[in-house]
N, C-alpha and C positions, 0 to 999 in steps of 0.2 A: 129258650130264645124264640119270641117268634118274628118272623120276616113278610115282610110285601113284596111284588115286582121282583119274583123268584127267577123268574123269566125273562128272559130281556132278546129283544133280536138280536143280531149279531153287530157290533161295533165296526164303523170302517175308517177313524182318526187314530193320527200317527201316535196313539197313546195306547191303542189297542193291547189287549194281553196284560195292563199295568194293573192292579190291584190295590186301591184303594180306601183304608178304613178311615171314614171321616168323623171324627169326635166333635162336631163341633154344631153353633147353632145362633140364630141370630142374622146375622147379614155377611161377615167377614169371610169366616170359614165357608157358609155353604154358599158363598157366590166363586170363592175359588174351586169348590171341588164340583161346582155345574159345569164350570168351565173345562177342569179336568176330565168330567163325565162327555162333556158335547167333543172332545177330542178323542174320545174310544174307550176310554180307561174305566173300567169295573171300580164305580162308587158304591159301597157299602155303609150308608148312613146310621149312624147308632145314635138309637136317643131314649133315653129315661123314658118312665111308664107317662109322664104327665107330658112329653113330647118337645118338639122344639119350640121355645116360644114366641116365633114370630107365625106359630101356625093357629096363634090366636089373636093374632091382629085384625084386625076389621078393615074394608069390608070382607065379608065370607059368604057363601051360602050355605054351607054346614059347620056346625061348629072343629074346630080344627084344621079346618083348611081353610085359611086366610090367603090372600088374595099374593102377598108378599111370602109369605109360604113357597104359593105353587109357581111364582115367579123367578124363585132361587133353588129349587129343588128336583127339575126331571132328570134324566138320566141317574138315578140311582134307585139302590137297594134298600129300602127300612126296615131296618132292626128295631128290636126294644128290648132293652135289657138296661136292669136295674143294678147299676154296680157293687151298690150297697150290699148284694147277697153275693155271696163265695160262689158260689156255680155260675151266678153272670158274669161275675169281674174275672173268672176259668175262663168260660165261654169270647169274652172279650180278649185277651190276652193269646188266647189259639187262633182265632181269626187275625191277630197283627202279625203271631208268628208264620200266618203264610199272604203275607202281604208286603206288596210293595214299597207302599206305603202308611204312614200314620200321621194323621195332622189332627192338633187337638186347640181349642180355643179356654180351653181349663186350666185355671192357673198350677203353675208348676209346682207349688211347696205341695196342692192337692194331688196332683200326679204320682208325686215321690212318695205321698202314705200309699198308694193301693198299688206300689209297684210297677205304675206305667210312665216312670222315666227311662230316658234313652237308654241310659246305661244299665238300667234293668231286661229294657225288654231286647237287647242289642245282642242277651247271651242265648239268647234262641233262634235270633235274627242279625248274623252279620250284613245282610246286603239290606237292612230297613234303612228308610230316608226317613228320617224322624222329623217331623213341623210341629213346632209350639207357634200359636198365631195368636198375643194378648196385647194388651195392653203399653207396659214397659217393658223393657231390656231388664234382662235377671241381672245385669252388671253394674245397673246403678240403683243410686236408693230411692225410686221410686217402683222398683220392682214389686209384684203383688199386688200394686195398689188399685181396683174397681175401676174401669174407663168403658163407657159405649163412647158412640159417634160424637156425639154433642160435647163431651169432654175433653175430647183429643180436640174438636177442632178449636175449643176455648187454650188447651194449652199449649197448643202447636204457632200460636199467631194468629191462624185461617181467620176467628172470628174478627179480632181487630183490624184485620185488613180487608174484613169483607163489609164492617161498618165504620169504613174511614168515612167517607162522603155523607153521612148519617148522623142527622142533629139525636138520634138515639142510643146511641155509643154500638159496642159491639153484635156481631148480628151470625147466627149461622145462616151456613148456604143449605138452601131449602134442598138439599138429597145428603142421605148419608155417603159423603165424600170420605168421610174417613174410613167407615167400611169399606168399601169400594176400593179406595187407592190399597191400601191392605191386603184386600181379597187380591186384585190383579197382582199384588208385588207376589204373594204367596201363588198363585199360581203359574208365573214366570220362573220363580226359584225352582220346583219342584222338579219340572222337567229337565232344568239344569244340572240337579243333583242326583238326575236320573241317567242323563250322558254322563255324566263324572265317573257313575259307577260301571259304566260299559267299560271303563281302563282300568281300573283299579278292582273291581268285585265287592270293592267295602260300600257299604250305607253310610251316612253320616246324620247328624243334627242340624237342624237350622233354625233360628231365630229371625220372626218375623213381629217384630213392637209396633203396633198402630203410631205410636206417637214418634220414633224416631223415623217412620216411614214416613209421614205427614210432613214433619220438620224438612226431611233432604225434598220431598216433592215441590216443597212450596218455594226453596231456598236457589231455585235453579233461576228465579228471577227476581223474589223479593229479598233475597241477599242485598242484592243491588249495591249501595255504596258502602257497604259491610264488608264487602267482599275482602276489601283494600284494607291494609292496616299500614300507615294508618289511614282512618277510615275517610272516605270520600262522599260522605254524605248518609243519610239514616236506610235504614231498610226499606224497600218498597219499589218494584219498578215502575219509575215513572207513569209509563203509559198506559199502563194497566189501571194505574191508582188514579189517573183523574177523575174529576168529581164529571167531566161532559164524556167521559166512557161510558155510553150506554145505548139502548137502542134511541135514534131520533125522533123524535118528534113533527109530524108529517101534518098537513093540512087540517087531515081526516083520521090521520092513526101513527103510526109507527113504521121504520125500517130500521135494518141493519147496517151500516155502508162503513167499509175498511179501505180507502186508498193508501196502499203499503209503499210501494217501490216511486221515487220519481215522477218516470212515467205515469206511473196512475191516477198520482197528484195529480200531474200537469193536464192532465185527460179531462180530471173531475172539474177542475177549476174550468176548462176551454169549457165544457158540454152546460156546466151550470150557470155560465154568461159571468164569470168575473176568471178570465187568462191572468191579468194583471197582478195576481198571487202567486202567480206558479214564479214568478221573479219576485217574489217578498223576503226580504233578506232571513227574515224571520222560519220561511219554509222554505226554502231553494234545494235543502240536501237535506238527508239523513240526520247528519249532525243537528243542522237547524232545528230539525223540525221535532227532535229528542229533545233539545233546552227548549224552548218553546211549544211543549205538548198541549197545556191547557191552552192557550191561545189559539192552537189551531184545532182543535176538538170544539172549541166554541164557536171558532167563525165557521164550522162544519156545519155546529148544531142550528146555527144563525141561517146559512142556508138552505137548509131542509126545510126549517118550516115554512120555506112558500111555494111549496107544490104538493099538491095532495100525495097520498102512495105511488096511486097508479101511476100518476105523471113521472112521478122517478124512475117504478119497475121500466116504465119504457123508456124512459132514459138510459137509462142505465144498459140495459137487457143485452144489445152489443156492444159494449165499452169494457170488457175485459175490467172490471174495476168488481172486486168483489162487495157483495152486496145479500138480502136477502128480506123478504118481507118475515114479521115478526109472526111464529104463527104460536097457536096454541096446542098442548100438547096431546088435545082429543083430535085435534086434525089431522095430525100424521097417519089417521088409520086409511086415511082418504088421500098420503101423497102418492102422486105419480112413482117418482123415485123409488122409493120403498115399496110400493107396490109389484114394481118389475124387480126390484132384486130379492125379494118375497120375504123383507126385512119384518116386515111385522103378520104376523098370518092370524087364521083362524084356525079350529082342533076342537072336535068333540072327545071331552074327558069322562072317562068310565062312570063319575058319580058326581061331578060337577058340572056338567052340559057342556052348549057351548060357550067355545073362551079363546082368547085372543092373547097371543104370548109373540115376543121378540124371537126370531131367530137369532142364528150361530153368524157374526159380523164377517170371520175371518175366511176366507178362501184357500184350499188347497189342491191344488192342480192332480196329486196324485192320490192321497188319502185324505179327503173331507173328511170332517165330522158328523154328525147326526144324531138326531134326534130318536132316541128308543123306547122310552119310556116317558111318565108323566107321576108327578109327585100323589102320592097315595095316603091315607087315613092309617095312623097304627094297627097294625095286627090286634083282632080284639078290640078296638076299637080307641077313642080318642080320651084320655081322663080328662078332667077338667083343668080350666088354664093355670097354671100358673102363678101363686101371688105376685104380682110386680115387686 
């Protein structure tokens, strides 16, 4: 076995003392177990000799440390070990038997040959919290079946409804959302199943399926007239799905503008020189202004474009009507905001210089999280990537 980041300072988030082996690699798994790592919790990352492989995604400055790498991977420990030899899959197996936890992103029929299923490794470990984080549910028949990001969101809906409005048919959203939604569900569970066993002393299993996690995320609004049986109209929440939901179109560029509550209407309509709407039978109330969504997202968009940006930022700027100029995503290292809540920083890295990574979002009053470590090059260095 060898390992990196042997050494860690000491942890001061409510996860402290937790012990986690993480199997996992790509986007899902090691965005849940950073988050686990930034809350205290001893992350132990195990990866094959040829590595994880988004630590060969471009860009990089050394081969193996990819940029999406070192942006899902500090607060832990790297291992290497090749399961394929007896003394590693030993070596692997000792290390779950004094851990907390186990979360693996490998599919389970491969689990159950090398004897790292629940109920294998549970006879050494009554109190383990076992995490399988794949694809599908063992429980229906597409269990086993090969998913990254892009295919969960083609079979969850997400693409079709995020190219309704689009003479090009279905479209992903540009960030891997389905990692993402996955990784947060799997790192909410864990902790859950970690209070469970402060009453009880037993470990348990948990199943975390990208595609049925996607499906319930998406379903809490685009159910919509589904909901009803029988049913009240197609799937899709209206307001979300109009084709004039988007940022405005401004003299000179772009804004954001959400008038939600009544009042806000009533506000937007006084300040933009037409009152006369805020009595349109069409937008008066809530109700209205839900059957009649595309109508009044158009006379929105109809308004905006006759005042440059600026002239609305100041419009707007005390009018309680939420709002926002559009910005771009290299800007933020320059916003105000974030800068004072020291949301995005700078850190020189041991073998990669300087570098600029997001902070930990969440606040806690008595035990914060922190930052300990920074993602490191395999022991021995890095094999080559990967075949796709």
């Amino acid at each position: 076995m060898k390992t990196n980041n042997a050494e860690m300072s000491r942890p001061t988030g409510p996860l402290a003392g937790i012990r986690v082996v993480d199997m996992t690699s790509v986007g899902m798994g090691p965005y849940a177990t950073q988050i686990l790592g930034d809350m205290g919790a001893e992350v132990i990352k195990v990866e094959a000799p040829a590595g994880d492989v988004f630590r060969h995604a471009e860009p990089a400055l050394h081969p193996g440390m990819g940029a999406t790498f070192l942006n899902l991977n500090r607060n832990k420990r790297f291992v290497m070990l090749d399961i394929k030899r007896e003394a590693d899959l030993a070596e692997l197996k000792a290390l779950i038997a004094g851990a907390d936890v186990f979360i693996s992103n490998v599919r389970p029929q491969s689990l159950r040959k090398l004897g790292l299923d629940y109920e294998s490794l549970r006879e050494s470990n009554q109190r383990l919290i076992y995490c399988g984080a794949y694809g599908y549910s063992e429980t229906g028949p597409y269990a086993g079946m090969p998913a990254f990001d892009d295919i969960i969101q083609a079979r969850s809906g997400l693409a079709q409804f995020q190219g309704a409005n689009s003479a090009e048919g279905p479209q992903y959203v540009n960030t891997i959302l389905a990692d993402k939604v996955a990784g947060l569900t799997v790192a909410y569970t864990i902790p859950m199943a970690l209070y469970e066993r402060e009453r009880s002393g037993l470990g348990q299993a948990i199943e975390v399926p990208m595609f049925e996690t996607l499906v319930s995320f998406l379903a809490v609004e685009q159910l919509a007239g589904q909901t009803f049986i029988p049913e009240r109209g197609p799937a899709g929440y209206p307001r979300v799905m109009s084709p004039h939901r988007k940022p405005y179109r401004t003299q000179d560029g772009y804004i954001a503008l959400l008038p939600y509550t009544t009042a806000q209407w009533s506000r937007f309509f006084a300040l933009s020189g037409h009152p006369e709407l805020a009595t349109d039978p069409r937008y008066v109330d809530p109700a209205a202004r839900s059957a009649n969504i595309d109508a009044l997202y158009a006379t929105l968009a109809d308004i905006v474009s006759r005042r440059t940006t600026a002239q609305w930022l100041a419009l707007l700027q005390d009018a309680d009507i939420p709002h926002s100029e559009v910005a771009s995503f290299e800007s933020l290292a320059d916003d105000p905001h974030l800068r004072a809540t020291g949301m995005l920083f700078e850190y020189d890295h041991p073998t990669e210089g300087r570098l600029r990574a997001a902070g930990i979002p969440t606040r806690f009053s008595r035990t914060p999280g922190n930052i300990r470590s920074w993602p490191e090059a395999l022991a021995g260095g890095n094999a080559p990537a990967p075949e796709a």
